[in-house]
N, C-alpha and C positions, 0 to 999 in steps of 0.2 A: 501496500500500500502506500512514490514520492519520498517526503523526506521522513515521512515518520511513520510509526505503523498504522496499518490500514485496520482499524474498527471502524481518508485518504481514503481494511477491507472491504467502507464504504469508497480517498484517500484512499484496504489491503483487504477486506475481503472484497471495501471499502469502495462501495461506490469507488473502491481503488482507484487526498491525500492522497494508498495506502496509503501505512501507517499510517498511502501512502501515502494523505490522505489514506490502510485494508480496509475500512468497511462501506465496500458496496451493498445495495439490494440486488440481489440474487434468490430465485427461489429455487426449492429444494428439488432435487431432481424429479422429474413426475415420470410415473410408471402406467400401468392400467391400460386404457383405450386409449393414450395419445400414439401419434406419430412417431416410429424413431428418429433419433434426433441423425442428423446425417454427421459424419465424423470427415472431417477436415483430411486430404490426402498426406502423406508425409511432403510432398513437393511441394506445395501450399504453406505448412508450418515452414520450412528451410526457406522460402522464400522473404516469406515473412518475416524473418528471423535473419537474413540477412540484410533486408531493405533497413531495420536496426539499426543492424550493426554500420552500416553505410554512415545510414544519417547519424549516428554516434560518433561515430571513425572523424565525419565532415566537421562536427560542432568541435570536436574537443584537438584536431590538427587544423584547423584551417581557423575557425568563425574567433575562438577564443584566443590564441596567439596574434590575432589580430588587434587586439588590448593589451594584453603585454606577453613578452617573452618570459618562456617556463624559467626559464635562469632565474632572471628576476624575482618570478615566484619564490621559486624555493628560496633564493637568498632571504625573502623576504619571509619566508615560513622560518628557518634558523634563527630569525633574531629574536624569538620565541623563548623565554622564560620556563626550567621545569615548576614554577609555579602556576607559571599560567597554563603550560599543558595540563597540569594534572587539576585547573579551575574548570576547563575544557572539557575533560573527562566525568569530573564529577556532574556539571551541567546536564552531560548527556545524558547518565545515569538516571540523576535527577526527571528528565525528560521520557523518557522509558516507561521509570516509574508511574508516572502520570496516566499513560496511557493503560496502564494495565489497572489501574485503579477505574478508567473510564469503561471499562469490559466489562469491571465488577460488578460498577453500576448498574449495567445495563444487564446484566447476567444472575439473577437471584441465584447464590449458591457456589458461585464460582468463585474458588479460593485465589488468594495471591500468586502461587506457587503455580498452578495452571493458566490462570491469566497471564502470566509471564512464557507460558512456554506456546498455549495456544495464540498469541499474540507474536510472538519471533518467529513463529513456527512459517506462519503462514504470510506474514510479511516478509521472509524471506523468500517464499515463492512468486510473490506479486512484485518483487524488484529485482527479479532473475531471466526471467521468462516474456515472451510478448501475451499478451494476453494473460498475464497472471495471477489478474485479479477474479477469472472466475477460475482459474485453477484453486485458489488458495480459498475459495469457495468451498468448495468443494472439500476440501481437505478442513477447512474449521468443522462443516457439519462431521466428518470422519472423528478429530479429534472429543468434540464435545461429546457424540453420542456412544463413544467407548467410555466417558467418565459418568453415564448414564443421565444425560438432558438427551428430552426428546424432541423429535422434528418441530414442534410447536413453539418449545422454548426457544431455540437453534436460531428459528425462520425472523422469533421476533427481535433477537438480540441483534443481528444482522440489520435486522430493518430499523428499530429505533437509533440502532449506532449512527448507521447509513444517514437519515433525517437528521441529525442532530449535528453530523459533520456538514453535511451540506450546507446547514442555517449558519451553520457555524463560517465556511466557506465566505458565504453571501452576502455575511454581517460585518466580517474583519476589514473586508475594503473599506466599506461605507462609514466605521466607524473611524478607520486609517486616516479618510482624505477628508471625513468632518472634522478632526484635532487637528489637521493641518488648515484647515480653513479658519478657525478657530484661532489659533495661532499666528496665523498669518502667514502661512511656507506654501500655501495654497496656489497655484493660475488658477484663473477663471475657467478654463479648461476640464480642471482638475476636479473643482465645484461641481459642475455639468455632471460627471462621472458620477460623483458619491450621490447627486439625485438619482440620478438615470438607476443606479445601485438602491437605492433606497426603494427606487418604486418595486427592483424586479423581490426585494427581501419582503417587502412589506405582501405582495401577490402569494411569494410562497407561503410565507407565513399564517395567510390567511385562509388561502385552500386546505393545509394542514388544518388548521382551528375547521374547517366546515366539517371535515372527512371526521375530525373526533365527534364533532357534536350530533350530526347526524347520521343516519346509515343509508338513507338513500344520497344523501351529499358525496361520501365515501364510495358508493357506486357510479355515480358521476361522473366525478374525476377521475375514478379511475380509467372509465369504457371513454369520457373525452382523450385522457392521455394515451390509452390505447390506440386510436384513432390517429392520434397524431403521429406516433412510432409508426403506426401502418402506411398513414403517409410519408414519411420519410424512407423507412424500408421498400415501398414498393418498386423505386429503380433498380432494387436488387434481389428481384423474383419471390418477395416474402409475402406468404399472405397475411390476412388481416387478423390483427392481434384483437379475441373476443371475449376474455374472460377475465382481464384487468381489472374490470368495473367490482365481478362478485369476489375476487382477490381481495377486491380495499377493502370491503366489507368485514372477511372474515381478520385479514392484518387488524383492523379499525378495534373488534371486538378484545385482540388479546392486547394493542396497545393500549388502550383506555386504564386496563388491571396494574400495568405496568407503571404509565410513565404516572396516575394519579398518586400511586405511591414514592414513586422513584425522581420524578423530572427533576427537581432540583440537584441533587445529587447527580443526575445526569450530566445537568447545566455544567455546575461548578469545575467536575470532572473531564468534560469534555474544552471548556473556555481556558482550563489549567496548561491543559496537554497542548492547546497551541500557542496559550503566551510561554509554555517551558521552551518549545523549538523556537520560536522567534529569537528567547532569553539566547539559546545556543548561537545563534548568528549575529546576534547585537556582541555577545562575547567577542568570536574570532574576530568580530572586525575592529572592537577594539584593542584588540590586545595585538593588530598586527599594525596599529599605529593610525587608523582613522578616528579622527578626533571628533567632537559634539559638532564642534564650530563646520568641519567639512560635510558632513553627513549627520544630521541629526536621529535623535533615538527617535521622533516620528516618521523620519523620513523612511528608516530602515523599515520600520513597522510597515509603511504601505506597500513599500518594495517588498516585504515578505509575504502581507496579502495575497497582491497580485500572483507574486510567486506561486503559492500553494493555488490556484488557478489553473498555473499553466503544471503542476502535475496530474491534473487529471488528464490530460492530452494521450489517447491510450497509443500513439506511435510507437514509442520507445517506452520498454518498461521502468515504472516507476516515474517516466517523463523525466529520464534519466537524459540528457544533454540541452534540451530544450530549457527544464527549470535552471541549471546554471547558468545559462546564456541569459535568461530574463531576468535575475540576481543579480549579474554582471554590467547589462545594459542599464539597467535599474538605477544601480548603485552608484556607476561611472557618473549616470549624467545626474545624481542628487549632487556628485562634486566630490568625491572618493578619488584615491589613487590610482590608477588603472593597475600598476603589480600589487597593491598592495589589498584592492577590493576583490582581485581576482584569485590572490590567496587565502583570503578567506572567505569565498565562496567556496573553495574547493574543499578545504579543510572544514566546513559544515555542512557539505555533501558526504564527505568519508565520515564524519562521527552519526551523520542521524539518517544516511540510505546507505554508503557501503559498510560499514562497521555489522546491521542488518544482516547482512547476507552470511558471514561463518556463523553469529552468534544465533542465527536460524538455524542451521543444521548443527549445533551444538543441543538446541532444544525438542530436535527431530527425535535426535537419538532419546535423552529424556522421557518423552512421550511412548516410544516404543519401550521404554526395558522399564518404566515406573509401572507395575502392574499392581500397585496397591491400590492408584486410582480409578482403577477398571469398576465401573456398574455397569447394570440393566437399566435401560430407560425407562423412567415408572408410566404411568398409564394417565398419566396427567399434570397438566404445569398449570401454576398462578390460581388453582383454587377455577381452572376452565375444565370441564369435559370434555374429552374427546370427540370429533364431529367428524365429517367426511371433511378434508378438503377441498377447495375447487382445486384442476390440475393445473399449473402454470404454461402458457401458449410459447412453444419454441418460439425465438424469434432471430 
């Protein structure tokens, strides 16, 4: 799930922030009278998979040494403090932390200990792979439902993550470039943006609030948003997506259980996990010598908004070259160093998306040989009975 883990699995399983931005909405695999699902050739994935690595290859030899040369980097990374690496380290930690806390939230039942591992687990598939955000789908439902939560719990913890990173997403600009208008570090330009932002946070906002309050609202919006994916898919032989509407319906019913107990906790948890990562990159850029005076702590803040934006671009995984080119471009023209912004963009991509990728399969293993967490998944979550579900429409 980008720079941080995807709960992004909206972000990583994550509307895959992940991290990365992990939590996407994904529903659980459907079985029964649907369709199979058609399975992508292996020529297809390599293709895919190299057109990647291309535009990877392009950003990080061509687009980026075009701001400064790597020499300069590093020199400029050496002049680096072991106290400031090890403020650096602890930060990230810190930032980790956060997000495993925001699983909890959303996950009745889920210890620290599994939060930590079903969270690296799978944000390290969603920043490895193209498409990994619904791999690492996949694999959370695997994960959780060997420590015995059922497809119900699974569906909803995904989906309120999902929502709550998004809002989250939609809010940090608008609130980014109202403190700088505020301040006065604003163009009129800039203004423009955080309304135009303002109206699209205020729309989602509000459709969510319909879809809890009512059940036919909830059907609505769903079979409209349905409608519109079908519009947008149809130049690519898809048909029409019809069962989104009785979907919200039955999501509507187990979020209500949830988030009336939980939203604030949510809140907090989720608002934490992204001012931690922000905290991580306002660090490296001070600490490689960009002052208040060149680049202000707001300015960073809208450059990271926007940032987290441009990870969910599902091109390259994790929007793995894309987000440091828009950090970079960001950052130069707030009035930053070009080697000196461009070394600590890098060095806050390796603590909070590479660093991700071993300490993922660190956690894999964990998962497989801790068989003390092993359950059955019981016969019902949140105090809801079991129902039929609707099946979810390939798309």
């Amino acid at each position: 799930m980008g720079d941080a883990p995807k709960g992004d699995v909206c972000e990583h399983a994550r509307m895959a922030e992940a991290p990365t931005d992990k939590h996407q909405v994904i529903e659980p695999p459907a079985d029964g009278d649907q369709e199979p699902k058609k399975k992508h050739s292996p020529v297809r994935r390599i293709v895919s998979a190299l057109i990647s690595l291309v535009i990877v290859g392009a950003i990080f030899l061509y687009a980026i040494p075009r701001f400064a040369d790597y020499s300069a980097v590093w020199a400029t990374v050496t002049t680096l403090t072991p106290i400031e690496f090890t403020s650096l380290l602890l930060a990230t930690v810190f930032n980790l932390f956060t997000y495993w806390l925001a699983n909890m939230a959303a996950l009745p039942g889920l210890r620290l200990g599994q939060a930590a591992v079903v969270t690296q687990t799978t944000t390290s598939v969603a920043n490895t792979i193209p498409a990994g955000g619904a791999v690492a789908v996949g694999l959370t439902y695997s994960i959780l439902s060997s420590w015995g939560f059922d497809a119900q719990a699974i569906t909803l913890y995904i989906g309120v993550t999902g929502v709550w990173n998004i809002l989250m997403k939609l809010a940090l600009p608008v609130v980014s470039l109202a403190l700088l208008a505020i301040t006065g570090q604003a163009a009129p330009a800039l203004v423009v943006a955080a309304l135009i932002g303002l109206v699209v946070l205020i729309v989602a906002v509000s459709l969510f609030a319909l879809a809890l309050w009512k059940k036919e609202f909830a059907r609505r919006i769903g079979d409209g948003i349905g409608r519109f994916v079908s519009w947008f898919l149809r130049p690519f032989h898809k048909g029409p997506i019809t069962t989104w509407g009785e979907q919200a319906v039955a999501f509507r019913k187990r979020t209500i259980v949830l988030v009336e107990k939980r939203w604030l906790w949510i809140t907090l948890t989720t608002v934490m996990s992204q001012l931690a990562l922000w905290f991580v990159l306002l660090l490296c850029l001070r600490h490689v010598g960009i002052s208040e005076q060149e680049v202000s702590t707001l300015q960073t803040l809208a450059v990271f908004a926007f940032g987290r934006l441009l990870a969910a671009v599902p091109i390259t995984p994790g929007g793995v070259g894309f987000v440091e080119l828009g950090y970079i471009g960001g950052l130069t023209a707030a009035g930053g160093n070009e080697a000196q912004v461009v070394a600590a963009v890098l060095m806050f991509r390796v603590l909070t998306y590479g660093i991700q990728i071993p300490l993922g399969g660190f956690t894999y293993v964990i998962w497989r040989m801790k068989k003390s967490w092993r359950r059955e998944p019981p016969k019902a979550r949140l105090g809801i009975d079991p129902e039929p579900e609707p099946q979810p429409q390939r798309v």
